[in-house]
BAROLO-464434 format. One line per 3 residues: number of its first residue (from 0); for each residue x, y, z of C-alpha. Coordinates in Angstrom, 2 decimals. Layout:
<sites>
NUM = X:Y:Z; ...
</sites>
This chain:
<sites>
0 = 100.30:96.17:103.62; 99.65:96.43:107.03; 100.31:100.05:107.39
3 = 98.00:100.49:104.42; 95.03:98.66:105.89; 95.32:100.85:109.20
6 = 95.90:104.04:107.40; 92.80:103.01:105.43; 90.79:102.14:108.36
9 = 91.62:105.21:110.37; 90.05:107.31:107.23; 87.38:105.41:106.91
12 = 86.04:105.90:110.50; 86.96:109.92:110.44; 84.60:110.11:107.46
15 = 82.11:106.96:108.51; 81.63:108.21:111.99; 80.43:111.87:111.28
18 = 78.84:110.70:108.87; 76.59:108.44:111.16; 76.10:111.68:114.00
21 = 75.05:113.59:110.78; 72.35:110.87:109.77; 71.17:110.36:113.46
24 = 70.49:114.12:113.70; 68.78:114.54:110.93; 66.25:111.54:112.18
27 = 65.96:113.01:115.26; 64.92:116.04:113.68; 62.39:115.00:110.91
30 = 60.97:112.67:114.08; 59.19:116.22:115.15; 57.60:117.03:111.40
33 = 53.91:117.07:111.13; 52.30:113.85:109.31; 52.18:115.28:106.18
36 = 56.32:115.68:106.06; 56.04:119.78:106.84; 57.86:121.41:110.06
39 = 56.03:124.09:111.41; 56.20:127.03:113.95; 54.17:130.13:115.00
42 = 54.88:133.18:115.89; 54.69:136.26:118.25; 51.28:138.47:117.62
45 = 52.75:141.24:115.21; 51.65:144.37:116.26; 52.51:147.98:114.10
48 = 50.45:151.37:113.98; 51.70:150.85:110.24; 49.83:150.06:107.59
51 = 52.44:146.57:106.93; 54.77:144.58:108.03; 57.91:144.33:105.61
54 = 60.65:141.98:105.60; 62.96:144.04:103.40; 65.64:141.36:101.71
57 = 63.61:138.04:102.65; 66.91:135.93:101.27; 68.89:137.46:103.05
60 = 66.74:136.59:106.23; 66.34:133.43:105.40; 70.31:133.06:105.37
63 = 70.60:133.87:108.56; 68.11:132.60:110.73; 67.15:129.06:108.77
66 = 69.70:128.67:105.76; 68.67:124.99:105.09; 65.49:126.86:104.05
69 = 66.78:127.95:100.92; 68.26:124.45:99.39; 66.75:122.95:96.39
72 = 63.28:121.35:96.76; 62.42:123.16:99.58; 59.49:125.07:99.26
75 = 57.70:127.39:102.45; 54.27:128.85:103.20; 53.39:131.42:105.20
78 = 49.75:131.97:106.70; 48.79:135.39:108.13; 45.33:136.23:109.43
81 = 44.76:139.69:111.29; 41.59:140.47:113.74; 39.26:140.85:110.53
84 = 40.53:138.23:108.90; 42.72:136.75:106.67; 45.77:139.49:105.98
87 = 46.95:140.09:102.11; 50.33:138.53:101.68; 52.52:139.47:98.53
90 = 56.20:138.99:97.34; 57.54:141.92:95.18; 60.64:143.31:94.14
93 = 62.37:145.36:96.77; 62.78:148.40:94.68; 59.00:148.45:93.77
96 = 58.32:147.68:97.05; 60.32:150.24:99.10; 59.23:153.24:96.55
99 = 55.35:152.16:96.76; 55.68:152.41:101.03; 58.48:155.41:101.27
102 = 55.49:157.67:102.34; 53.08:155.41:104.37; 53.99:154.25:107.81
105 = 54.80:151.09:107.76; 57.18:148.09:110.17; 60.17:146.29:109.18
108 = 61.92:142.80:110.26; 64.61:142.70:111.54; 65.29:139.74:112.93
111 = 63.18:136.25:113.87; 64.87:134.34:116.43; 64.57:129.96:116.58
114 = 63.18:129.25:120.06; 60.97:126.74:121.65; 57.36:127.95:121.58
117 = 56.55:131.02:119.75; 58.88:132.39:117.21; 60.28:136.25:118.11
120 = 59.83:138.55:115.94; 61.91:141.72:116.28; 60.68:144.81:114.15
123 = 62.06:148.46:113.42; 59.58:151.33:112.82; 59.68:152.75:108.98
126 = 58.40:155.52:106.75; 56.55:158.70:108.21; 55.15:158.43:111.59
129 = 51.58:157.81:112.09; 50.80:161.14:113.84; 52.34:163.03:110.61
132 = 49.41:164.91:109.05; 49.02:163.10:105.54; 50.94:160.45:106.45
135 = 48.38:157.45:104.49; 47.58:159.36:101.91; 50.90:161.23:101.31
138 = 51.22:158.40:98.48; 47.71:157.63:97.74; 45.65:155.02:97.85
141 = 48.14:151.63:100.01; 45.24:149.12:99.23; 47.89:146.24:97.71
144 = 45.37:144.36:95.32; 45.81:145.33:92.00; 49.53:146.46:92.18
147 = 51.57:145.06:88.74; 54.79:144.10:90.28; 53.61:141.39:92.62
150 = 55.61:138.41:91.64; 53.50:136.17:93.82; 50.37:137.25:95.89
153 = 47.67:135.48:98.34; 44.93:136.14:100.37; 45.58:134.33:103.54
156 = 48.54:132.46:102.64; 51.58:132.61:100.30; 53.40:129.79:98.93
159 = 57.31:130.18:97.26; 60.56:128.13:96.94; 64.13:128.81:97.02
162 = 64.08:129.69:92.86; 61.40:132.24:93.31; 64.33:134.32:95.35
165 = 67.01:134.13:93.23; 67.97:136.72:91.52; 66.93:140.22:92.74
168 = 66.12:140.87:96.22; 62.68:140.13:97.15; 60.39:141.77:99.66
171 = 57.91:139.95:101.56; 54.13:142.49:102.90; 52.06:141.08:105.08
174 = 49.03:143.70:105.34; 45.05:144.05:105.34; 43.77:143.45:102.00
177 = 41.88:147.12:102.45; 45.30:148.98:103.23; 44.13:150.14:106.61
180 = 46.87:151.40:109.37; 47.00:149.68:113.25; 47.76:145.65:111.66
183 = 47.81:142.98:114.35; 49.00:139.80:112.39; 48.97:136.27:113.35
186 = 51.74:134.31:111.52; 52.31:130.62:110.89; 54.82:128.93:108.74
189 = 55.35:125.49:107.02; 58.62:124.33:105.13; 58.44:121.68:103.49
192 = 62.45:119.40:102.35; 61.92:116.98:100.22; 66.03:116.17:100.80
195 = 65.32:115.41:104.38; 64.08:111.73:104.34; 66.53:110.53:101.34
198 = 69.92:112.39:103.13; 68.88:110.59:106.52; 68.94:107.44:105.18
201 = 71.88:107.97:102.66; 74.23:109.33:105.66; 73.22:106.39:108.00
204 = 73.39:103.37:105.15; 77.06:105.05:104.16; 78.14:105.70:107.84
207 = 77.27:102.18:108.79; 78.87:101.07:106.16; 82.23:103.04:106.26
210 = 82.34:101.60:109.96; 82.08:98.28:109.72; 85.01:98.41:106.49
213 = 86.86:100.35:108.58; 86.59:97.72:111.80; 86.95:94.32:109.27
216 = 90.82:96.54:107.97; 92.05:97.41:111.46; 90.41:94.28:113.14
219 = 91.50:91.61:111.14; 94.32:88.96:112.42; 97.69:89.25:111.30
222 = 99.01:86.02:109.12; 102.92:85.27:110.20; 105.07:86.21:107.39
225 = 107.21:84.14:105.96; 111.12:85.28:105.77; 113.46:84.61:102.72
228 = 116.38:84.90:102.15; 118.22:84.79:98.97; 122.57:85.80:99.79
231 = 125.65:85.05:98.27; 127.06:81.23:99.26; 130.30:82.92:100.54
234 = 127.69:85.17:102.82; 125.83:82.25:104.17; 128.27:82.01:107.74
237 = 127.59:85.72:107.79; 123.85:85.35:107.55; 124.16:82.69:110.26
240 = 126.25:84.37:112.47; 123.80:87.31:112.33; 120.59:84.98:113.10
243 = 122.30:83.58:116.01; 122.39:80.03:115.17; 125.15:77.50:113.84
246 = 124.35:77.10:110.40; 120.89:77.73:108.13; 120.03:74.60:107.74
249 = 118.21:74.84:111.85; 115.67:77.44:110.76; 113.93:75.44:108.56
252 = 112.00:72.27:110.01; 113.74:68.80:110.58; 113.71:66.35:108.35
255 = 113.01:62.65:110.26; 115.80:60.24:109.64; 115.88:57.73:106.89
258 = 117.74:55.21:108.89; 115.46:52.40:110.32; 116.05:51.85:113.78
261 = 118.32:48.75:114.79; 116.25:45.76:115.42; 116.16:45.01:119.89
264 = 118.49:42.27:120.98; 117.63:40.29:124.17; 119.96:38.44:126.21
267 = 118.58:34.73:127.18; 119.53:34.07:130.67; 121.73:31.40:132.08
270 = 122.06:29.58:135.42; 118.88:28.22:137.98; 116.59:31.33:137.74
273 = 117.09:30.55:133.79; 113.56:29.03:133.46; 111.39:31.62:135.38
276 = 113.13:34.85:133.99; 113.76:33.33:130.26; 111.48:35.25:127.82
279 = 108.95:33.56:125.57; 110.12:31.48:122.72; 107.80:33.90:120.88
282 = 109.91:37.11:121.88; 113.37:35.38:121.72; 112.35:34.66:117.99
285 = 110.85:38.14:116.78; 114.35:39.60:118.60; 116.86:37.00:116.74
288 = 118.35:36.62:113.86; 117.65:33.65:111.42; 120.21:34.34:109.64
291 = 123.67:35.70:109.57; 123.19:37.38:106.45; 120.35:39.18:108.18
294 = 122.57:40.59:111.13; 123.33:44.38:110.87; 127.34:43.17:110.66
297 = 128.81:40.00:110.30; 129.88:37.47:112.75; 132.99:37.64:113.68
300 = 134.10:33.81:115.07; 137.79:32.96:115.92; 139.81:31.40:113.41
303 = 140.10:26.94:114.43; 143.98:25.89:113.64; 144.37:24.18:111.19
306 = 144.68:20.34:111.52; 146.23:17.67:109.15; 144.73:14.80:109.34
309 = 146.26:11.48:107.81; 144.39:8.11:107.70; 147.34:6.36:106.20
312 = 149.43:3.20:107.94; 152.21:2.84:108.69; 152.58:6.86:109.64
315 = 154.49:8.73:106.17; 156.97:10.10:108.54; 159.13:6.89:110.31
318 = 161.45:9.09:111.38; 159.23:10.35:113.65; 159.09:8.56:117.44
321 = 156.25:6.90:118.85; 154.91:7.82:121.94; 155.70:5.32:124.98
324 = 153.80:3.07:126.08; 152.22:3.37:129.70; 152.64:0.67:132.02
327 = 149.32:0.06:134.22; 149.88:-1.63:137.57; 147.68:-4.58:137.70
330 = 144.85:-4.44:140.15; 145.22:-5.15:143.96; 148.96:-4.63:143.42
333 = 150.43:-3.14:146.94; 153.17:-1.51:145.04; 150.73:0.36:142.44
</sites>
């Protein structure tokens, strides 16, 4: 189990912690939207002796320059306004498109570069040149209002989302609403994510989250384990032998002894100094005995001899001699 919890914790934080620089960028970045929710950005003055300004395959640069553009609910607006005012703005198929402008001098996109400040906008000369005899009228009239295959169109602005592209390539024509030739277009654009606010607070909740799992698995304190072990009786001095100790019985904890401890005898001293260094009557009692039946072991006394003792006169044995008499000097005798 403890392998498991630190194999677990190391996965959570590879997935928590990216998570959490994922979540912290994508706060930092909707810190710099407008009020509204929109990010916006201008761009370089567009300047062609053209009659428009085409980006060809608008998908396509849209999946190169800003791909989080094109995700679902995402939808972007585009404002153009040239020196006499607002410019036409129109979204077509790129096959109409490209066969309406073959013969009129026109600019494309090719590339619009992210940068601080004004966008970039890099663009490619196309169609006849401007000094060709004919040139904008080779085709006849380019005034774009009125054409059928518009899919969307604006005066001023243009508004489309991620759905409106799919499917065949779209071309995006920014020109004067009258069709004339030398455009000078001011650009602005607004996209709007809805995703933005919801995955910022999704990827910060989960990252935190993951984290903090991840430091209660590889953080928490180990419990001791307890060893058992379950042998053979006949491999129980082999089991001991391998544990280093005498028998089994010392790894478990000891057992206190059942025997009561032998009651304290004192020793009552004897001679002079008897008095001052005898104990208390009190002490000499709780250390004694009162009985012999409550000593630990019997008293052993010696044995007396035995001693027949007869009361009867004359003795039963006459046989046996009488002692001799003592003969006491009498007092103030010189002999004595």
């Amino acid at each position: 189990m403890r392998f498991v919890r630190m194999i677990a914790g190391v996965l959570l934080l590879v997935v928590g912690i990216p998570a959490l620089f994922a979540g912290g960028g994508l706060w930092l970045v909707t810190r710099h939207a407008d009020p509204d929710g929109a990010f916006a950005a201008r761009f370089e003055t567009v300047r062609t002796p053209g009659h428009a300004v085409v980006i060809t395959d608008l998908d396509r640069l849209l999946r190169q320059e800003v791909p989080f553009a094109r995700t679902a609910q995402t939808r972007l607006r585009l404002e153009a306004r040239t020196t006499g005012g607002p410019a036409f703005v129109g979204l077509a198929p790129t096959a109409e498109v490209r066969g309406w402008l073959e013969a009129v001098p026109h600019a494309t996109v090719r590339r619009v570069a992210l940068a601080r400040g004004p966008l970039p906008v890099r663009i490619d000369p196309a169609g006849p040149a401007t000094d060709t005899p004919g040139a904008a009228t080779a085709g006849g009239p380019v005034t774009p209002l009125g054409r059928p295959f518009w899919v969307r169109e604006g005066i001023g602005s243009l508004e489309w989302s991620a759905d409106d592209l799919a499917g065949e390539p779209m071309s995006l024509v920014v020109m004067r609403p009258d069709g004339a030739a030398d455009v000078a277009v001011e650009l602005r654009a607004e996209l709007r994510a809805g995703w933005t606010g919801p995955a910022t607070w999704g990827l910060l909740t989960v990252g935190v989250l993951l984290v903090v799992c991840a430091a209660l698995l590889l953080l928490r304190p180990l419990r001791p384990r307890e060893v058992i072990f379950v042998v053979e009786p006949d491999q129980v001095p082999v089991l001991a032998g391998r544990l280093g100790v005498t028998s089994l019985s010392g790894l478990g904890p000891r057992q206190p002894d059942p025997t009561p401890p032998l009651p304290v005898r004192q020793l009552a001293p004897v001679g002079a100094g008897a008095a001052a260094a005898a104990p208390s009557r009190s002490a000499i009692g709780a250390a004694r005995a009162d009985t012999l039946a409550d000593l630990d072991e019997p008293a052993r006394l010696p044995r007396p001899p035995e001693v027949r003792l007869s009361l009867a006169w004359p003795p039963a044995d006459p046989d046996e001699p009488t002692a001799r008499p003592v003969a006491v000097p009498p007092v103030g005798d010189p002999a004595g």
